[in-house]
PATOR-599047 format. One record per residue (C-alpha): residue in one letter; x, y, z. Coordinates in steps of 0.2 Angstrom, whole numbers, padded with zeros to 4 digits, always signed. Example, Ala and Ser with C-alpha at 12.3 -4.5 7.8 and 13.67 -1.06 7.14 Angstrom:
BEGIN
A+0062-0022+0039
S+0068-0005+0036
***
This chain:
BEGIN
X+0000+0000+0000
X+0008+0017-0005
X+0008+0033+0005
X+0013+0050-0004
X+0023+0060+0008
X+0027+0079+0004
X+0044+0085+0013
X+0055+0097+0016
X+0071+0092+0008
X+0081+0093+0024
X+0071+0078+0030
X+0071+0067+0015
X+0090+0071+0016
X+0088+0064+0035
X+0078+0049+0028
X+0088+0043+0014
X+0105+0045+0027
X+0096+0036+0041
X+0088+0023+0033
X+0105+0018+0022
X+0116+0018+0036
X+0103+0005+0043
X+0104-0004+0028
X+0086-0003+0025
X+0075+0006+0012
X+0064+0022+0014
X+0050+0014+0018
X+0056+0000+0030
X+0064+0015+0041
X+0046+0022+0041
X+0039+0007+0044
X+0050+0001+0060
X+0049+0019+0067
X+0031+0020+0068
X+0031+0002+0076
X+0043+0008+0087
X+0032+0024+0092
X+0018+0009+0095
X+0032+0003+0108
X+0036-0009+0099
X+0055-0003+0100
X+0064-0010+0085
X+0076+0004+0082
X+0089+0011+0091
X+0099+0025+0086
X+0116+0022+0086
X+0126+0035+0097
X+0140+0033+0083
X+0127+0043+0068
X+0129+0062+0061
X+0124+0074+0067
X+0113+0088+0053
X+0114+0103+0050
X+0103+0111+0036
X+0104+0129+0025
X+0085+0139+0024
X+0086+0130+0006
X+0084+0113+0013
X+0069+0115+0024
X+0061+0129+0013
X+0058+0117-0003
X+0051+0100+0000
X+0048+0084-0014
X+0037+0071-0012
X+0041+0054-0008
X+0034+0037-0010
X+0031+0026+0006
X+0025+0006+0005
X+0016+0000+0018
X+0014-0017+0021
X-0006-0019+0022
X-0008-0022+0042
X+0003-0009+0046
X-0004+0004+0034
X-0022+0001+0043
X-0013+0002+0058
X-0003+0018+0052
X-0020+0026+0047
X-0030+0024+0063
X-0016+0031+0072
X-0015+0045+0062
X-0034+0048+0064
X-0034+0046+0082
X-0021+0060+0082
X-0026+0070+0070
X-0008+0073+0058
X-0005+0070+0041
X+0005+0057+0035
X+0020+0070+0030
X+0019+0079+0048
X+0020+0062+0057
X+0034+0059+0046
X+0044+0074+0050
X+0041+0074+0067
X+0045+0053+0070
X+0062+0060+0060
X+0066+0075+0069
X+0065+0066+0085
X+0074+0051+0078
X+0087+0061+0075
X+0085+0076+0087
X+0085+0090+0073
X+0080+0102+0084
X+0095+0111+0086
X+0100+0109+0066
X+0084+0115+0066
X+0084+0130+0075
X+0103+0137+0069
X+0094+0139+0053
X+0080+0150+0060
X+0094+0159+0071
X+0106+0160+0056
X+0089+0171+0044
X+0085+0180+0060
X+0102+0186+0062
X+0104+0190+0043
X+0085+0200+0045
X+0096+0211+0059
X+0111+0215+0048
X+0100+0219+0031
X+0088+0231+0042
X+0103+0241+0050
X+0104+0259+0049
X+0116+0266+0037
X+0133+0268+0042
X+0132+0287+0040
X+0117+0288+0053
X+0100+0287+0054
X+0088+0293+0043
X+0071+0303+0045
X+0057+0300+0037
X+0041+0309+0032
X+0025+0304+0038
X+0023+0295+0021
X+0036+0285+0024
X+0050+0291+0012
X+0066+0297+0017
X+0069+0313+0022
X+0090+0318+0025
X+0096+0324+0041
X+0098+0344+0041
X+0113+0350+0039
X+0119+0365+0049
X+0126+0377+0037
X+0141+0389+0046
X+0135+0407+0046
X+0148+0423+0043
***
């Protein structure tokens, strides 16, 4: 049974790393980490594996991916979804960022766009600048030396 995921690239880039240093496919690492949120604990990270770090390119633009499910699993995969009301592709980001603790890889890409925001908004070396109440700019006045 197939499942259509749509993620950010960052995390299908998590996926394909994970599951291959597992030696399993995409869709047997969703498989065993979903049995493994039932408590069925099948997987383990290894202490050993990367840690991610991710440019806003990553986790702005996402691709859709291809899941198999084996039958039982998916009708156990869709039940568990309805009871918590998610989306296939949200469960799958979140059961990937917690595999993986992303968090922080995460959060240096929303630290690294707000600290670009800052230095793009800064005032002008030369001082600041009025502005009209329309909103235009307006120069400093000058003080011209009298005789």
């Amino acid at each position: 049974m197939q499942v259509v995921l749509t993620l950010p690239k960052a995390h299908v880039r998590v996926l394909d790393t994970e599951a291959a240093m597992l030696g399993l496919r995409r869709y047997q690492f969703v498989e065993l980490l979903f049995l493994s949120e039932l408590g069925q604990a099948i997987l383990t990270r290894p202490s050993y594996m990367q840690s991610y770090q991710f440019v806003l390119r990553e986790i702005d633009e996402t691709q859709r991916v291809l899941i198999y499910f084996r039958p039982e699993v998916k009708k156990l995969f869709e039940e568990h979804l309805a009871r918590q009301r998610q989306r296939p592709s949200s469960w799958v980001a979140m059961a990937l960022r917690n595999w993986a603790h992303l968090d922080d890889a995460l959060r240096a890409v929303k630290y690294t766009l707000l600290w670009m925001l800052r230095v793009a908004c800064r005032q002008p070396a030369h001082g600041p600048m009025r502005t009209t109440n329309l909103g235009r700019p307006e120069p400093s006045p000058t003080v011209t030396p009298t005789s």
